[in-house]
C-alpha positions in Angstrom: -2.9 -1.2 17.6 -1.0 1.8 17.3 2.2 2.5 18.3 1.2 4.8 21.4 -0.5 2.1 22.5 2.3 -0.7 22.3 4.5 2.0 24.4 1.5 2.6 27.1 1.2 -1.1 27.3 5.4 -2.3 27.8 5.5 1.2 30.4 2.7 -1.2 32.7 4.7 -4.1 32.4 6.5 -4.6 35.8 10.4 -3.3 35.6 11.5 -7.4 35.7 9.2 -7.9 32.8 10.2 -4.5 30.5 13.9 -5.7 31.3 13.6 -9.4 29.7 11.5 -7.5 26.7 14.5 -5.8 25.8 16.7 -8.4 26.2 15.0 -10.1 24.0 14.6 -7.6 21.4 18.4 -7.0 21.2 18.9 -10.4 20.8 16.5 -10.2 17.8 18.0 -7.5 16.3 20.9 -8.1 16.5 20.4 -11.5 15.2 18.2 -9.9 12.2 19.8 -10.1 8.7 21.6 -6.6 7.9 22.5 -7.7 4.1 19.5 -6.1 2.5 20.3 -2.6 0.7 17.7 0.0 1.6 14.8 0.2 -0.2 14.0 3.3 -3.2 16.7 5.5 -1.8 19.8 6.9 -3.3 23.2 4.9 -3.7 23.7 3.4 0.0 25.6 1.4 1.6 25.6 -0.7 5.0 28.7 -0.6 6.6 28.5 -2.0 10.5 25.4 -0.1 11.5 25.9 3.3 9.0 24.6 3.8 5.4 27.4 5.5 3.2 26.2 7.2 0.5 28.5 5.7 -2.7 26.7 7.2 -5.4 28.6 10.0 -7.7 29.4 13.4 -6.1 30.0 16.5 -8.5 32.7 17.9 -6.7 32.2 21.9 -8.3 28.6 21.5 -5.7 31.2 20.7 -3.1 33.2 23.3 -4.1 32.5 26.9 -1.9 34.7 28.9 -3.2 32.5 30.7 -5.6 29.7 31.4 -3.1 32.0 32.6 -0.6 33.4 34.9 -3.3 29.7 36.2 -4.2 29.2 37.0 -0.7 31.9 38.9 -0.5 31.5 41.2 -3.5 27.9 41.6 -2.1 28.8 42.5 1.2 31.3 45.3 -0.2 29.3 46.9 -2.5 27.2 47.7 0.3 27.6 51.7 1.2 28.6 50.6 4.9 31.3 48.3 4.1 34.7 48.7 6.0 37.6 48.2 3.6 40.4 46.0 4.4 
C-alpha cells in the first residue's frame, strides 16, 4: 500500500472517525521514545523536538568578511562604478 493510498483511504473515513485517528496518533507519538540519535547524519542533537547540529564549526567559513570584500573590489573595477 502506498502512501497515496493510506491518505485516499483516512480522507473517506467519516469526520468522527478521522478525528479519533489522530487522537490516537498524537497519543502514539508523543508517547514514542525520542532518545535515539539520528541515524548516518552529521553531529545532531535532540533537544525537545529540534536537532542541533554540535559537531565542529570552522569559524573563518562563518566568517564574510572576505567575500564581502571581493565583491566589492569586483564591483569597482567595473568601468560603471560610482565612487564613494
Amino acid at each position: 500500500m502506498t502512501l497515496r493510498e493510506i491518505l485516499e483511504a483516512i480522507r473517506t473515513l467519516p469526520r468522527p472517525d478521522r478525528l479519533r485517528l489522530a487522537d490516537q496518533l498524537n497519543r502514539d507519538l508523543a508517547s514514542a521514545p525520542t532518545d535515539e540519535p539520528p541515524q548516518g547524519g552529521p553531529a545532531l542533537e535532540a533537544r525537545g523536538r529540534l536537532l542541533v547540529y554540535t559537531g565542529p564549526i570552522d569559524a573563518s567559513e562563518l566568517d564574510h568578511r572576505a567575500d564581502r570584500e571581493a565583491r566589492i573590489d569586483a564591483s569597482s573595477e567595473q568601468p560603471n562604478a560610482r565612487r564613494v
